[in-house]
C-alpha positions as CSV (number, residue, x, y, z in Angstrom):
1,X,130.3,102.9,130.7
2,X,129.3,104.9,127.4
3,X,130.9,108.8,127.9
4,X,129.8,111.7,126.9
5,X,129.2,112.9,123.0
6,X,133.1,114.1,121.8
7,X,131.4,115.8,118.9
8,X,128.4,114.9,116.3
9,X,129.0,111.3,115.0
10,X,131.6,110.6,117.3
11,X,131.6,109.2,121.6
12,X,134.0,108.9,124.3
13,X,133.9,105.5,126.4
14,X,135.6,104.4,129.5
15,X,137.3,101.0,129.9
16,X,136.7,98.7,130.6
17,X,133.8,98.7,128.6
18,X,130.3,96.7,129.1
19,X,128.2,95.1,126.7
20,X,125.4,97.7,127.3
21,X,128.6,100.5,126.2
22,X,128.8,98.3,122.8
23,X,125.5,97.9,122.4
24,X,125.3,101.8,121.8
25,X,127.6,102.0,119.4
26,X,126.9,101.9,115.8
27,X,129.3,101.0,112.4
28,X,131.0,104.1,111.5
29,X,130.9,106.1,115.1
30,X,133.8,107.7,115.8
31,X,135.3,106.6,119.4
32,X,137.7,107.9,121.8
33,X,138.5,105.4,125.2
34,X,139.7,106.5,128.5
35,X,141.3,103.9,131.0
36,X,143.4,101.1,130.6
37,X,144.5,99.2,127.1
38,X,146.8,96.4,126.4
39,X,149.0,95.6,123.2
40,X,148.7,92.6,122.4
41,X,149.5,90.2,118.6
42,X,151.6,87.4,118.0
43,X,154.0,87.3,120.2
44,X,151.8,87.6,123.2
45,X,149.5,84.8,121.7
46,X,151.8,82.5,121.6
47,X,153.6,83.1,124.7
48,X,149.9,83.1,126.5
49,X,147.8,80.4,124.3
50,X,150.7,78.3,122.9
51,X,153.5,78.4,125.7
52,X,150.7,78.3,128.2
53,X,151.8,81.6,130.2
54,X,149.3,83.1,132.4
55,X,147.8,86.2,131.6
56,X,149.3,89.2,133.9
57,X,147.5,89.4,137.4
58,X,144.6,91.7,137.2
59,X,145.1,92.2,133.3
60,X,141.2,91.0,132.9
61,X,139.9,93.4,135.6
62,X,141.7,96.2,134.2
63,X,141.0,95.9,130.6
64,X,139.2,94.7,127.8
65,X,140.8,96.7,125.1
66,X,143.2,94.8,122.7
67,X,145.0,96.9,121.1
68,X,146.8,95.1,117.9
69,X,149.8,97.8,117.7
70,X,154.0,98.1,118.0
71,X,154.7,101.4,120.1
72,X,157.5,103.6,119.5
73,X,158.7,103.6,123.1
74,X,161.3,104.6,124.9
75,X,163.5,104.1,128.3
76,X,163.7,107.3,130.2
77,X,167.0,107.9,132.6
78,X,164.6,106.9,135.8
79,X,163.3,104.0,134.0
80,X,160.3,104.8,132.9
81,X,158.7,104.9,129.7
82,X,157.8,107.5,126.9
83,X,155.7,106.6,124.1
84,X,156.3,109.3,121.2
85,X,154.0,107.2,119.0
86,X,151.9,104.0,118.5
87,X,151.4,102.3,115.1
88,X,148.3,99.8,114.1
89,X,148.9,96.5,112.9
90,X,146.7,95.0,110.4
91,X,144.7,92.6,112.3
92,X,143.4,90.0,109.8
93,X,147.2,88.1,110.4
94,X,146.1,87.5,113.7
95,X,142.4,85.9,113.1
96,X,143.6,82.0,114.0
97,X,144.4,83.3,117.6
98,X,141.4,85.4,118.4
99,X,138.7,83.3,119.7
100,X,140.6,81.9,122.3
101,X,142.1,84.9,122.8
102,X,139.0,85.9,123.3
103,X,137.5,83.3,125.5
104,X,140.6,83.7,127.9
105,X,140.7,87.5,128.2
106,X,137.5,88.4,128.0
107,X,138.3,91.0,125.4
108,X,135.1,93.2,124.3
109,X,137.3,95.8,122.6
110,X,139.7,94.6,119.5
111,X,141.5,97.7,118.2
112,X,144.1,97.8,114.8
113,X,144.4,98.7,111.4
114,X,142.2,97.4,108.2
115,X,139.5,95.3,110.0
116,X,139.1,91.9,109.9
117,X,136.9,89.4,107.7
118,X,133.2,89.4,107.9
119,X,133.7,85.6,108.7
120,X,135.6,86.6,111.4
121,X,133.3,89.1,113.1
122,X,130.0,87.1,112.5
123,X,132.0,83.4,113.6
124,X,134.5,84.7,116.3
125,X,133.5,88.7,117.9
126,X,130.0,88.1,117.5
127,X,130.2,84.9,119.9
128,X,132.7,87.0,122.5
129,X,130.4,90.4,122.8
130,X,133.4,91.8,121.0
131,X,133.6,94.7,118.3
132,X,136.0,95.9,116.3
133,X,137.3,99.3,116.1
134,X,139.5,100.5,113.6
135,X,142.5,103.7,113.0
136,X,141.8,106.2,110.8
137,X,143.8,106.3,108.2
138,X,147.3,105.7,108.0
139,X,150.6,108.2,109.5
140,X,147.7,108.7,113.0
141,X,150.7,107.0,115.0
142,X,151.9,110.2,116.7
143,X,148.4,111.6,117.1
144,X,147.5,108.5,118.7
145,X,150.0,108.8,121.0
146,X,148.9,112.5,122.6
147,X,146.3,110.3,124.3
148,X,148.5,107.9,126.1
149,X,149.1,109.3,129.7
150,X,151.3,106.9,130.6
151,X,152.9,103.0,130.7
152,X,151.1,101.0,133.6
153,X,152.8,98.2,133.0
154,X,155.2,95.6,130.1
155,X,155.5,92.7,130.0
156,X,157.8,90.3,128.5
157,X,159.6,93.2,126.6
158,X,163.1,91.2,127.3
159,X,161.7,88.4,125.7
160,X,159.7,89.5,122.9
161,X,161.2,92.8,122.1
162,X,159.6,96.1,121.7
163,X,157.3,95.6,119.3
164,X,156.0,91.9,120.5
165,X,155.5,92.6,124.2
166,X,152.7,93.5,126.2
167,X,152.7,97.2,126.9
168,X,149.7,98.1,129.3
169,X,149.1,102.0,128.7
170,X,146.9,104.2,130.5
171,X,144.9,106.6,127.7
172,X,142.9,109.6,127.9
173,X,140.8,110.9,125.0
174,X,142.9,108.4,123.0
175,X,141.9,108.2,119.4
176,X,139.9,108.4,116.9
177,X,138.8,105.2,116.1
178,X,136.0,104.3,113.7
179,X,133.6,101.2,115.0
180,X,134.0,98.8,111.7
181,X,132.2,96.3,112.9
182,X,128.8,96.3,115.8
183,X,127.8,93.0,118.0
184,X,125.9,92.3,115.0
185,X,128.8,91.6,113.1
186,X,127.9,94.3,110.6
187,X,131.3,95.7,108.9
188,X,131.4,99.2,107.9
189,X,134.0,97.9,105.1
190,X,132.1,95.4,103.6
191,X,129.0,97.1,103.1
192,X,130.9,100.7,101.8
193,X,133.0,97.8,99.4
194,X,129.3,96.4,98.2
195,X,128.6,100.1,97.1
196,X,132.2,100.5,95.5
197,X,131.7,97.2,93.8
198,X,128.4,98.1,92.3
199,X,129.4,102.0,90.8
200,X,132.6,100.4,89.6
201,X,130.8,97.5,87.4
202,X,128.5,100.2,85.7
203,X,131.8,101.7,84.5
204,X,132.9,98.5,82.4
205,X,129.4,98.6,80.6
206,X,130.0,98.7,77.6
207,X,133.4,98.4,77.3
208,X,135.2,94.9,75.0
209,X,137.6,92.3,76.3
210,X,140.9,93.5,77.2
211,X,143.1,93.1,74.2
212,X,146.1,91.7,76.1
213,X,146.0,88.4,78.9
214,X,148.5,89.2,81.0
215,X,149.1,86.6,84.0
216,X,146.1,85.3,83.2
217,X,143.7,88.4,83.5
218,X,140.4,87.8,82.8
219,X,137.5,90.3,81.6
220,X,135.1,89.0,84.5
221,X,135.7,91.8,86.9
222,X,134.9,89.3,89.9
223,X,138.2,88.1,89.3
224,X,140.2,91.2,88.8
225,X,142.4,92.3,91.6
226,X,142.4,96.2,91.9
């Protein structure tokens, strides 16, 4: 359920998390999770929606929390794990496996870097009761990592390597993550990139056609690439 207030603007939320939790939460709260997360992109996709693999037992119970990341992990002399550090992965190359992701998880939590499309939270979270929350920033993969208590459980690491595998981590206090987009399908991006979009074309007012075409550049800034 919804936790306590971490600070002003910002909540702490215990997995597995209920539609009621997400209900709560607005675009641009800060969040920090407690509980069980699981890593999961492409490799775990395809081993589980193309190769037909089941999920792990329990894994649905547990958590709801994909986490799109590669963790800088480590095999300790007793054989367990230590995880100095987890990096984001940006989760827009992952948008073709999501819904039925989704639909066989029962994911309510996708976590990673950059956000996804506003096609893709109004067309495939919006449907699941998902959200997406986002890392701040970039270089947060050791700060991230102070909240992971410990590795639960991997799976397929043989097979899919470090980065690829399923790594099931228990967290505490782990973030903070920004809610980019609400069950609404509101994104905090697009609507902050509406804004940008708007100041920036009050700058060109004014100004003449670019002297020089280079690879085809154009002085209609809704095809410029910045």
């Amino acid at each position: 359920m919804a936790g306590r207030k971490h600070g002003r603007d910002s909540v702490r939320i215990k997995i597995p998390v209920t539609l009621a939790d997400l209900d709560k939460l607005e675009i641009g709260t800060v969040v920090y999770l407690d509980g069980l997360i699981y890593t999961g992109r492409e490799g775990v996709y395809r081993k589980v929606l193309e190769e037909g693999a089941a999920l792990p037992p329990g894994l649905t119970q547990q958590s709801n929390a994909n986490f799109h990341c590669s963790p800088a992990a480590a095999v300790n002399d007793d054989g367990s794990y230590s995880v100095g550090g987890v990096t984001a992965t940006a989760s827009f190359r992952f948008s073709k496996y999501m819904a039925e992701w989704l639909r066989r998880s029962n994911a309510r939590l996708v976590i990673g870097k950059g956000g996804m499309s506003a096609e893709d939270y109004r067309d495939i979270l919006v449907p699941a009761g998902a959200i997406y929350l986002t890392t701040v920033g970039y270089g947060t993969g050791a700060l991230l990592g102070r909240g992971i208590r410990g590795v639960r459980a991997v799976h397929w690491l043989e097979e899919l390597g470090n980065a690829q595998a399923m790594w099931v981590f228990e967290v505490e206090n782990f973030g903070p993550f920004i809610v980019e987009s609400d069950l609404a399908g509101n994104s905090l991006f697009e609507q902050h990139g509406k804004l940008i979009n708007a100041n920036l074309e009050r700058l060109y007012e004014g100004l003449k056609a670019p002297a020089l075409s280079r690879y085809g550049e154009t002085d209609d800034r809704k095809d410029e690439l910045i």
